[in-house]
C-alpha positions, -999 to 999 in steps of 0.1 A, spaced: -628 -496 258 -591 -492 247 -583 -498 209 -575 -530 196 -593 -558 186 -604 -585 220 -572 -606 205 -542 -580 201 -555 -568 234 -554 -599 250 -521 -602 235 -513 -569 248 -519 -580 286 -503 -613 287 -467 -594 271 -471 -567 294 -476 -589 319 -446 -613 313 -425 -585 299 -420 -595 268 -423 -583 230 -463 -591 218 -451 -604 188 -434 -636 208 -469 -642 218 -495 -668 193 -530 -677 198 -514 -712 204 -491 -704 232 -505 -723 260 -501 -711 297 -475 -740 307 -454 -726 271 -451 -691 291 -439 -707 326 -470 -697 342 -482 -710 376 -516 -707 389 -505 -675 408 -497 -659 379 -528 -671 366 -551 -653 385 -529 -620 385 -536 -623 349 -571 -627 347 -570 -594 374 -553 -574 345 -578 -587 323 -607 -582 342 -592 -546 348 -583 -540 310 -622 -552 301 -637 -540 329 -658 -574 331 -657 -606 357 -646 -636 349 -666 -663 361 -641 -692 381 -657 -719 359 -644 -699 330 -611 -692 343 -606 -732 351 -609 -739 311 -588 -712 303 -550 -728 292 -536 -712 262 -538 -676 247 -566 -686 224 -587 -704 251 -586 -667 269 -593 -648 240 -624 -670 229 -637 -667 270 -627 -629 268 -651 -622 235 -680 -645 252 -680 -627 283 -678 -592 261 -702 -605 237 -729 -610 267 -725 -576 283 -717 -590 315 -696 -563 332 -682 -558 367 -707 -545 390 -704 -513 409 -692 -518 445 -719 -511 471 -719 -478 492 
């Protein structure tokens, strides 16, 4: 996995992916607060499954609405060892 601790990292993705400084970015700061829209939703749980390398679950991504809410479903899927599965050959 990359450095960082599962929050700066998080942090990390969501200010790459809006292209803005990570600093401008809190725990608090809900999805609505960044002007996202459900597409850009689920382009940013792809760059999180990516920078992870887990799945995130579509009941999890439905509770997800802030930075925080991502982190604390980021560190549960980590903390389980559920990882993306291999693609078939």
């Amino acid at each position: 996995m990359a450095d960082g601790s599962i929050s700066e990292r998080v942090i990390r993705v969501f200010a790459d992916f809006k292209k803005v400084d990570s600093g401008d970015i809190k725990a608090e700061t809900t999805f609505e607060e960044l002007g996202f829209d459900s597409l850009d939703g689920l382009n940013l749980i792809f760059e999180l499954e990516e920078e992870f390398d887990i799945v995130v679950p579509d009941d999890k991504v439905q509770s997800m609405r802030s930075v925080a809410e991502v982190i604390a479903g980021i560190e549960s899927i980590v903390d389980s060892g559920t990882t993306q599965q291999p693609a078939a050959a």
